[in-house]
PAMILO-45325 format. One record per residue (C-alpha): residue number from 0; residue in three letters; z, y, x. Coordinates in steps of 0.02 Angstrom, whole numbers. Each point is the difference from the previous one (the first is absolute). Last residue first. Layout:
N
+-----+-----+--------+--------+--------+
!   i !  aa !      z !      y !      x !
+-----+-----+--------+--------+--------+
! NUM ! Ala !      Z !      Y !      X !
...
+-----+-----+--------+--------+--------+
***
This chain:
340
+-----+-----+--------+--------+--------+
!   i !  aa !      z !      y !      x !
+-----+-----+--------+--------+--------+
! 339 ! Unk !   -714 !    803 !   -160 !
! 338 ! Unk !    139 !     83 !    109 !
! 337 ! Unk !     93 !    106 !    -97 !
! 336 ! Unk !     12 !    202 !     27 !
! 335 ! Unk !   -101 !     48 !   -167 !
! 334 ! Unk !    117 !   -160 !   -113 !
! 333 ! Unk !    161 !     53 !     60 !
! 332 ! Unk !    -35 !    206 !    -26 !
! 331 ! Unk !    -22 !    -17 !   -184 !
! 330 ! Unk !    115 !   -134 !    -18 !
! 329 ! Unk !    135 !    104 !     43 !
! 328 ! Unk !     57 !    106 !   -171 !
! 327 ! Unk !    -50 !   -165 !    -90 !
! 326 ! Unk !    122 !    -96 !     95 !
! 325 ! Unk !    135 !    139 !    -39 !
! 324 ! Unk !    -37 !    -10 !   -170 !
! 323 ! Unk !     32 !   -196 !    -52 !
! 322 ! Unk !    -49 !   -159 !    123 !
! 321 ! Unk !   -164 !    -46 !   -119 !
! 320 ! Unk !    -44 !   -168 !     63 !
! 319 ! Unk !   -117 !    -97 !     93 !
! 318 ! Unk !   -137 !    141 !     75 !
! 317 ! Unk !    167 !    104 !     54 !
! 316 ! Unk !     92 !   -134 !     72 !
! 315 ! Unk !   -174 !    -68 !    136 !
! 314 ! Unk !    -13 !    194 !     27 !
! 313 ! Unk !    160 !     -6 !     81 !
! 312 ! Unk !    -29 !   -145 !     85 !
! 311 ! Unk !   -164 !     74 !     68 !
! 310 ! Unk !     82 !    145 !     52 !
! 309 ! Unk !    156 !    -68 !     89 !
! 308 ! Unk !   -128 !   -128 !     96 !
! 307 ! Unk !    -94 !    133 !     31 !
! 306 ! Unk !    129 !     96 !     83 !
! 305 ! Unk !     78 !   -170 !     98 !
! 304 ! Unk !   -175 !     -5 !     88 !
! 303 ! Unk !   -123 !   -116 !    -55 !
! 302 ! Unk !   -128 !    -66 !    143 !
! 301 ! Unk !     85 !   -210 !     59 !
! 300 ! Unk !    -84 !    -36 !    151 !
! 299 ! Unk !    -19 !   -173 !      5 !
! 298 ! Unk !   -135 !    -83 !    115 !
! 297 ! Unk !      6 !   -187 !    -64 !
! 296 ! Unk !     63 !    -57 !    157 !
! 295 ! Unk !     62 !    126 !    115 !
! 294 ! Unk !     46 !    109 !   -127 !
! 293 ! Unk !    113 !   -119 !    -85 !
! 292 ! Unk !     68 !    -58 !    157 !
! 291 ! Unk !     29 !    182 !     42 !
! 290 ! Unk !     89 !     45 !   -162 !
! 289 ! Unk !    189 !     37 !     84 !
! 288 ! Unk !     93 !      4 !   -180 !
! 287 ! Unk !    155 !     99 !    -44 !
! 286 ! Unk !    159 !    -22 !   -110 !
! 285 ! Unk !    104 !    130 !     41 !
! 284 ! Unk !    199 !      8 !    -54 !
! 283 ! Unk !     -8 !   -155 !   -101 !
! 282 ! Unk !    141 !     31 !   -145 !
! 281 ! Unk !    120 !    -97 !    -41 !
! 280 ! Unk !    109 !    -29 !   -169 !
! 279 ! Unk !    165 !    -57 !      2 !
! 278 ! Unk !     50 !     92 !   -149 !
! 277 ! Unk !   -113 !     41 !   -147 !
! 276 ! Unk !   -186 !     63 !     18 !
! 275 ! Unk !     -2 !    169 !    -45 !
! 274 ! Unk !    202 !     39 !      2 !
! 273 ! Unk !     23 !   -122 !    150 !
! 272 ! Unk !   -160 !     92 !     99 !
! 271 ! Unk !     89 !    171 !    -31 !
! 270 ! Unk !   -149 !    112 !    -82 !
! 269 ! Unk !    -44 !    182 !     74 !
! 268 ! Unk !    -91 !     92 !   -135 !
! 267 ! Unk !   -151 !    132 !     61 !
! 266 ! Unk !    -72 !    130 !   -109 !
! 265 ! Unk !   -134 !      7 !   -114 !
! 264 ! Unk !   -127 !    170 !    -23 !
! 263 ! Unk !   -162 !    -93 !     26 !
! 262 ! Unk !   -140 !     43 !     81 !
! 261 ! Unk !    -64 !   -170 !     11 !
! 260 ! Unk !    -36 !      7 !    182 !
! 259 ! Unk !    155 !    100 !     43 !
! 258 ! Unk !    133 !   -131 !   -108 !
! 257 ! Unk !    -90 !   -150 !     80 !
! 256 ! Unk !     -1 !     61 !    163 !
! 255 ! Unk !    227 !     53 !     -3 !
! 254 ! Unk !     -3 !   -182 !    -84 !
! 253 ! Unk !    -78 !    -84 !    128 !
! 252 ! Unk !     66 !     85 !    123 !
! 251 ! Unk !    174 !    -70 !    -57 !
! 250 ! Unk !    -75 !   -169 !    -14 !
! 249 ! Unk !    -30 !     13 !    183 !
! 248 ! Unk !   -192 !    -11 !     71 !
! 247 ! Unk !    -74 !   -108 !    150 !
! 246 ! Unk !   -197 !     21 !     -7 !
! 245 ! Unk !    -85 !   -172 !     21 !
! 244 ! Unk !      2 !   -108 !   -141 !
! 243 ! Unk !    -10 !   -156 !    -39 !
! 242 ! Unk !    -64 !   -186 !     23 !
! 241 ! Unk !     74 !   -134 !    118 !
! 240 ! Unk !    -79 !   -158 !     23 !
! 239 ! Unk !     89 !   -177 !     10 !
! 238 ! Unk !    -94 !   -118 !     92 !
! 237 ! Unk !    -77 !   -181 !    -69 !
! 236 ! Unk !   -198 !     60 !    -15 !
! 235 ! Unk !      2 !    174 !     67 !
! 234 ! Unk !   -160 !    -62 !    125 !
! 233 ! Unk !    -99 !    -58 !   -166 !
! 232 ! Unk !      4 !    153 !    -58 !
! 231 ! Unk !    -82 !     51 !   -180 !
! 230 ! Unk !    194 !    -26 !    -61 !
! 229 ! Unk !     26 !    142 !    106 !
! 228 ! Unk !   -141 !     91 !    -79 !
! 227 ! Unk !     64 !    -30 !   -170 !
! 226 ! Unk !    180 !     72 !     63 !
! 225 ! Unk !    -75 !    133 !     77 !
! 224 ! Unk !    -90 !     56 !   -155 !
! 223 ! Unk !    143 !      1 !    -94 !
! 222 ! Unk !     94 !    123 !    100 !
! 221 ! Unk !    -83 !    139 !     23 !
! 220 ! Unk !    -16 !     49 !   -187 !
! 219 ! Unk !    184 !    -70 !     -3 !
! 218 ! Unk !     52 !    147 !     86 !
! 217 ! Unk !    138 !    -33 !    136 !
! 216 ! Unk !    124 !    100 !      9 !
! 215 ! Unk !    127 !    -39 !    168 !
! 214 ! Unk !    186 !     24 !    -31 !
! 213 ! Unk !    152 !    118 !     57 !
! 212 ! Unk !    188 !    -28 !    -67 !
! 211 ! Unk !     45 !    192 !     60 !
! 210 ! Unk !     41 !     26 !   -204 !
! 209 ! Unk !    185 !     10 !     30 !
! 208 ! Unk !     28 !   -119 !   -117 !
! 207 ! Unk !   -108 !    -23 !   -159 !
! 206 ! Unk !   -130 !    149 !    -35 !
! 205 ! Unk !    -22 !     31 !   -181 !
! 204 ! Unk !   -116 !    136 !    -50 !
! 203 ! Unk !     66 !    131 !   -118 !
! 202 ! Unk !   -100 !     -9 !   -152 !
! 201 ! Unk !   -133 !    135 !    -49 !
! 200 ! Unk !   -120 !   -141 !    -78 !
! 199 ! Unk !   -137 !     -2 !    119 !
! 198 ! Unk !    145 !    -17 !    141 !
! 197 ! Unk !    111 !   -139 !    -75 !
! 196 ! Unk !   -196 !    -99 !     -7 !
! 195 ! Unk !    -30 !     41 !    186 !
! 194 ! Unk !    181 !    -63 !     45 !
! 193 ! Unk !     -8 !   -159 !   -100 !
! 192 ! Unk !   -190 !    -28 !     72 !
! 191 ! Unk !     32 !     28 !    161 !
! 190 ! Unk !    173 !   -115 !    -13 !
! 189 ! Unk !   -116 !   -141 !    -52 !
! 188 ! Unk !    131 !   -142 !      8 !
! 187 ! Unk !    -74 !   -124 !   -144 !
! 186 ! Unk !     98 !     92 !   -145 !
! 185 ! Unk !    -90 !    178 !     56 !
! 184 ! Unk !   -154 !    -76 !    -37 !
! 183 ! Unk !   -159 !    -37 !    105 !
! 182 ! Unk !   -138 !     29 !   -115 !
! 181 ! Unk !   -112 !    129 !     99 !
! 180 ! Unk !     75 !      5 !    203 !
! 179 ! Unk !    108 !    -81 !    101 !
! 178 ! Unk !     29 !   -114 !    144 !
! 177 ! Unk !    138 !     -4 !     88 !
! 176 ! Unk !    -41 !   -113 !    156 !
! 175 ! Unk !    -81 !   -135 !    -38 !
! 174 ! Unk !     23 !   -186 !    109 !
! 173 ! Unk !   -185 !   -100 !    -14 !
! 172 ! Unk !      9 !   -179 !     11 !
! 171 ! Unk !   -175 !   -115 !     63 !
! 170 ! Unk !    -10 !   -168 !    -68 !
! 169 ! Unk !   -150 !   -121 !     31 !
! 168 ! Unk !     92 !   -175 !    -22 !
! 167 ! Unk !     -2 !   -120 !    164 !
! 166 ! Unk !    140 !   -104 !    -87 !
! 165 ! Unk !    134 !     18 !    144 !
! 164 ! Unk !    -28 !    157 !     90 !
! 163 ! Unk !    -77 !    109 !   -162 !
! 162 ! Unk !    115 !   -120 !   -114 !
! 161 ! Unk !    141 !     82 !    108 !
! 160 ! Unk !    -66 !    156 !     14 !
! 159 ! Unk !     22 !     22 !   -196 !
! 158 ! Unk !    166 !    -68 !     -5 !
! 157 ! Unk !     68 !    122 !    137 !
! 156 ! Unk !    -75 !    152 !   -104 !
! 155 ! Unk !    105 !    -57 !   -168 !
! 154 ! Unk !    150 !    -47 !    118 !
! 153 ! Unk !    -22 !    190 !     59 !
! 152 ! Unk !    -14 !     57 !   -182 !
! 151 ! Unk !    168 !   -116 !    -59 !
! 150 ! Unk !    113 !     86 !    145 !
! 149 ! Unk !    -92 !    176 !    -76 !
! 148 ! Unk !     64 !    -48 !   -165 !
! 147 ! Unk !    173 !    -88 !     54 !
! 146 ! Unk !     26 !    192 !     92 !
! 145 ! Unk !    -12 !     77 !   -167 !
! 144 ! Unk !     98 !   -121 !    -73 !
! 143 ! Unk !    159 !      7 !     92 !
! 142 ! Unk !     60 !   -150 !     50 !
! 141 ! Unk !   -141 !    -11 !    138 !
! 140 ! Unk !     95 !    114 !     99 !
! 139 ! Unk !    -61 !    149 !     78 !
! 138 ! Unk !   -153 !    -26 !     82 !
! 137 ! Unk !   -106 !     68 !    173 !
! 136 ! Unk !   -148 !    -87 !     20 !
! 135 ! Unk !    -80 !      8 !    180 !
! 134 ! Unk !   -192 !     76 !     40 !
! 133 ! Unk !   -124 !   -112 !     13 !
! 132 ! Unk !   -120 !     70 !   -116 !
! 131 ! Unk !     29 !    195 !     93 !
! 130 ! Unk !    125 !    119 !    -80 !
! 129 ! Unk !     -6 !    169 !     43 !
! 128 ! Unk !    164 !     49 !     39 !
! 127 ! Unk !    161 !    -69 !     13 !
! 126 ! Unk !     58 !     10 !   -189 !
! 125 ! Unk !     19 !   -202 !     -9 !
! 124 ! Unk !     91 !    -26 !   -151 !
! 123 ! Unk !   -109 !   -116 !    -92 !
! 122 ! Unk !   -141 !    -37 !     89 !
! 121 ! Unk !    -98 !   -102 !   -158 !
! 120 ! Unk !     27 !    151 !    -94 !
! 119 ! Unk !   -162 !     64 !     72 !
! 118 ! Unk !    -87 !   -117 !   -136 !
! 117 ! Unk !    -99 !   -190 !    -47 !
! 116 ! Unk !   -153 !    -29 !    -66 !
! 115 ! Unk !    -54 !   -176 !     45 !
! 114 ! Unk !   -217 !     -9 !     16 !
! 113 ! Unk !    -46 !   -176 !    -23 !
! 112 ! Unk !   -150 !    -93 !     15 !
! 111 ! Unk !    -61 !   -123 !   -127 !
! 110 ! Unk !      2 !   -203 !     53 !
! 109 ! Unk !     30 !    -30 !   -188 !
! 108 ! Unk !    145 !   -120 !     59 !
! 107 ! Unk !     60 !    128 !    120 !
! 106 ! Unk !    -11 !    140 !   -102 !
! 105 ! Unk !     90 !    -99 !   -141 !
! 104 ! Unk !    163 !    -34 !    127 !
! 103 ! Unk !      6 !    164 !     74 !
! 102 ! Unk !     26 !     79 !   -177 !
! 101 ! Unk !    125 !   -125 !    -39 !
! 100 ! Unk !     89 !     19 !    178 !
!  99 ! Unk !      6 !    196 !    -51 !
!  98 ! Unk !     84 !    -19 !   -179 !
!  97 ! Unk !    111 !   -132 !     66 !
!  96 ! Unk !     54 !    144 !    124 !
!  95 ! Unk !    -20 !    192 !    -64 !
!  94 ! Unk !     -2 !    -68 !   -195 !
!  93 ! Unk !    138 !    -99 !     18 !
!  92 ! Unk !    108 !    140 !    102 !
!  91 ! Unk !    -40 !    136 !    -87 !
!  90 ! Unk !     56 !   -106 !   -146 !
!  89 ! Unk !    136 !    -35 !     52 !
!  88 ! Unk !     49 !    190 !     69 !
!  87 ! Unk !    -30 !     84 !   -158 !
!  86 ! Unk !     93 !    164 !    -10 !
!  85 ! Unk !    -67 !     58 !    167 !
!  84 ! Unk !   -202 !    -81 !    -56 !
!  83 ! Unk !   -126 !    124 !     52 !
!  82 ! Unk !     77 !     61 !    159 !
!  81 ! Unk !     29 !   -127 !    116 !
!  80 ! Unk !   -154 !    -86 !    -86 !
!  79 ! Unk !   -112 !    108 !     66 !
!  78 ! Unk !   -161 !    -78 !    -24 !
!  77 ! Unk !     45 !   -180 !   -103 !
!  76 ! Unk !   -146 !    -16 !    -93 !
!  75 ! Unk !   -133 !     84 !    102 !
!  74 ! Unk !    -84 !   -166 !     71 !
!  73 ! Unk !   -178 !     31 !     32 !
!  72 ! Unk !   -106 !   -173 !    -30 !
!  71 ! Unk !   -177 !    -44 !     42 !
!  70 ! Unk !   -153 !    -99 !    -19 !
!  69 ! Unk !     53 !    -65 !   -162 !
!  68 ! Unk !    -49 !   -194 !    -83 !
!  67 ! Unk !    197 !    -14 !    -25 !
!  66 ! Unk !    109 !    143 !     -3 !
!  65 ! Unk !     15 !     33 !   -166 !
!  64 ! Unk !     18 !   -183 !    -52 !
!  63 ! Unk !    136 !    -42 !    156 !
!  62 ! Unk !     94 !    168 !    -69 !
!  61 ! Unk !     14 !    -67 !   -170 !
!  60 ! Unk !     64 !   -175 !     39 !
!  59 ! Unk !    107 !     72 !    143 !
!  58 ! Unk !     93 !    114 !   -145 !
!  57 ! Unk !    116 !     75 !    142 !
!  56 ! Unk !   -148 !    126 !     26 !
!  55 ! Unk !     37 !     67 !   -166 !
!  54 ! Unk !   -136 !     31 !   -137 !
!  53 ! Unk !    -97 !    117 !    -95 !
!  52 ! Unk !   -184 !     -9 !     38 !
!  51 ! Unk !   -118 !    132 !      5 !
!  50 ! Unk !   -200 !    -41 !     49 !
!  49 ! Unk !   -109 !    151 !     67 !
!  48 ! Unk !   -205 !    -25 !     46 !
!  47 ! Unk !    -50 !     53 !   -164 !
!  46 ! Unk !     89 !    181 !     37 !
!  45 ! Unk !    104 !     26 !   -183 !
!  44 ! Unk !    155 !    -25 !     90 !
!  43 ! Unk !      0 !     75 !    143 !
!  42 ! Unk !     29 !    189 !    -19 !
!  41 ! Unk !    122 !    -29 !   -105 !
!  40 ! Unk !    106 !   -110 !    121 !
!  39 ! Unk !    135 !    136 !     22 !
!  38 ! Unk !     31 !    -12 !   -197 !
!  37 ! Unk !     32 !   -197 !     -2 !
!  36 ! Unk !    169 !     27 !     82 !
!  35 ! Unk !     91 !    -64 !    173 !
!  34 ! Unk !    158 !    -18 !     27 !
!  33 ! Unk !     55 !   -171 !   -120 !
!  32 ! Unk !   -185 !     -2 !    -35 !
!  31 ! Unk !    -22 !   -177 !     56 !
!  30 ! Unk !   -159 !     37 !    102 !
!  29 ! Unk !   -153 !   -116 !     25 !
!  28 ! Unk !   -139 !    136 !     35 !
!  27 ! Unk !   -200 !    -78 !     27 !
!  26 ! Unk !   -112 !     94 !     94 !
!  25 ! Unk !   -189 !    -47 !     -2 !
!  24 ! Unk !    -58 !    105 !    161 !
!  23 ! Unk !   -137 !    135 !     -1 !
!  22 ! Unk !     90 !    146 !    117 !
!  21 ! Unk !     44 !     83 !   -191 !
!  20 ! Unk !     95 !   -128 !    -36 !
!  19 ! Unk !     98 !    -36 !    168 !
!  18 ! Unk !     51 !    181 !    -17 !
!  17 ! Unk !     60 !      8 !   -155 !
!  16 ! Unk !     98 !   -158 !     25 !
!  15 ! Unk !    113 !     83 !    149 !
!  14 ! Unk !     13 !    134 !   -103 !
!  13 ! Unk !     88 !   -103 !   -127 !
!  12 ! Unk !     85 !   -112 !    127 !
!  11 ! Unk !     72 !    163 !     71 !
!  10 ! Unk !    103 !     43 !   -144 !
!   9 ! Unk !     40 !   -139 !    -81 !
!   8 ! Unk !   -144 !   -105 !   -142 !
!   7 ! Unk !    -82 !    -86 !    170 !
!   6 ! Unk !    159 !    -99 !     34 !
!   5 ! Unk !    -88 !   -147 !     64 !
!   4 ! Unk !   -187 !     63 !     17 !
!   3 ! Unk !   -130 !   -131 !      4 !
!   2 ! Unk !   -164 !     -1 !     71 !
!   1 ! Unk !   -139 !    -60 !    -30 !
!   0 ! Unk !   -152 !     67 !    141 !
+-----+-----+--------+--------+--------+
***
C-alpha cells in the first residue's frame, strides 16, 4: 500500500507512520514543520520504504505530486486546530480550509482514498455527557479564535462529505478525543505531560480553575490502529468517527494520580483561567465521547488506563531528557511499574 501522511512529523502522524511501516506499506510524510519536528520521525527515516517531504498543503503543485500515483492519504495537518494555532488565527484558518479543499482536490484526481483527521473539539461546549457523532455543537463566538478553529474543523469535515456525496471520493473522518502519549508536548495542549514533567522535577503541578474540568485519555498506542482500521472500512466511508477514551477523570485527579504514581513530593497550584490563559478564556467543562459506532464497526475498545498512560508518559520524559535530581530520585520506580 503508498501512503501518505499529511502532518506525519506531529505527534500522532509520527506514530501514525510507525505503524504503517512496520505493517509493510511505503509511507510517504508531507509536513511543513511549523508543529511538527524531524526528531519524532527517527524511527522512519532510514526504513527504505520512508520518503520526507517539506511542504504546505496550500502549495497545490506540491501536494498534487505527493499525492499522485498513492493508494492513500491520512490528513493530520490541521488536528486540533482550536488549540494549535490561538495566536494565529489566519493561518489556522488557511491551512484548516484551503488547506483541506487542496488535499481533497489531489485525492480526487489521483483517485486515492482519504482518511480526514479531525478532534473532540469539534463539540465545542457541549458538556452533556457522552457525546455520540451526532451530537449538537455548542460555540462561543466565532470572533474569538478558539471558537473560529473548531468553526474552521467542522467546515473542514463538511468539505470532505461533500466530495464523498458529490464527487463519489472514498473519505472516512475520524474525531480524537485527547490523545496523548510519547512526543506530545506541553505547547500542543498535553496537560499529562506538563503535570507529569512539574512532578519528576519536584514542581508544584498546575491545575487551572477549579480543576473539576473532566476529560477522556486516550493512549495513542490505541489509537492509531483504529484509525488505520477505519480507513480499512468501507462502511465508515463519508461519517465522522469518534475515537477516545473511556474512563471519565478530572484534571484535579489527575494531578492527585500523577503525584502518587510517581512518588513524588509536589503539591497542588490552583491557576485562575485569565492569569494562565488571559481574559476571556473558556474552558469545556467535560468533553466526552460515546464510542459505540466505533465499536460497532471497527470493534474499538481502547485497553490503557489513565495509570499507564501517566507511566508511560513519564517514562517517555525521562528516556528524552535529563529533568534534574528529583527525576532521577523517581525514575527508578517509573520505569519497573510501566507498561512495556
Amino acid at each position: 500500500m503508498r501512503t501518505v501522511v499529511i502532518g506525519g512529523a506531529g505527534f500522532i502522524g509520527s506514530h501514525l507512520a510507525e505503524y504503517l511501516l512496520d505493517a509493510g506499506d511505503d509511507v510517504t510524510v508531507l509536513d511543513d514543520l511549523s508543529l511538527g519536528r524531524l526528531d519524532n520521525l527517527a524511527a522512519c527515516r532510514a526504513h527504505r520504504a520512508f520518503t520526507f517531504h517539506e511542504g504546505s498543503t496550500l502549495d497545490a503543485a506540491e501536494v498534487g505530486r505527493v499525492i499522485s500515483g498513492k493508494d492513500r492519504v491520512f490528513h493530520l495537518a490541521t488536528a486540533g486546530g482550536a488549540r494549535r494555532f490561538p495566536d494565529r488565527p489566519l493561518m489556522g484558518l488557511r491551512s484548516t480550509l484551503h488547506g483541506t479543499e487542496t488535499v481533497l482536490d489531489a485525492c480526487l484526481d489521483a483517485g486515492a482514498e482519504l482518511i480526514v483527521v479531525s478532534s473532540g473539539d469539534i463539540y465545542g461546549k457541549n458538556a452533556s455527557g457522552r457525546l455520540s457523532e451526532d451530537a449538537d455543537r455548542i460555540l462561543g463566538s466565532p470572533l474569538t479564535p478558539r471558537w473560529a478553529g473548531v468553526d474552521a474543523e467542522a467546515l473542514e469535515e463538511a468539505f470532505a462529505q461533500a466530495y464523498w456525496r458529490e464527487h463519489g471520493l472514498k473519505v472516512s473522518m475520524v474525531r480524537l478525543f485527547d490523545t496523548v502519549g510519547p512526543r506530545r508536548t506541553s505547547r500542543s495542549g498535553g496537560v499529562v505531560r506538563t503535570l507529569v514533567k512539574q512532578a519528576l522535577r519536584g514542581d508544584a503541578l498546575t491545575v487551572h480553575g477549579d480543576g473539576r474540568q473532566t476529560r477522556c485519555f486516550s493512549y495513542v498506542g490505541d489509537v492509531v490502529p483504529a484509525i488505520v482500521r477505519v480507513a480499512e472500512q468501507p462502511a465508515a466511508r463519508g461519517l465522522a468517527i469518534n475515537l477516545g477514551g473511556t474512563q471519565d477523570v478530572s484534571i484535579i485527579e489527575l494531578a492527585e494520580r500523577t503525584i502518587r504514581l510517581l512518588g513524588s513530593r509536589s503539591e497542588i497550584s490552583f491557576i485562575p483561567y485569565d492569569e494562565a490563559y488571559g481574559p476571556g478564556h473558556e474552558d469545556v467543562r467535560r468533553r466526552s465521547p460515546d464510542i459505540a459506532l466505533a465499536s460497532r464497526l471497527i470493534r474499538f475498545r481502547p485497553t490503557t488506563t489513565i495509570d499507564t498512560i501517566i507511566l508511560k508518559v513519564a517514562k517517555d520524559i525521562l528516556s528524552s531528557a535529563s529533568n534534574g535530581v528529583h527525576a532521577e530520585r523517581v525514575s527508578h520506580g517509573v520505569q519497573a511499574e510501566a507498561v512495556h
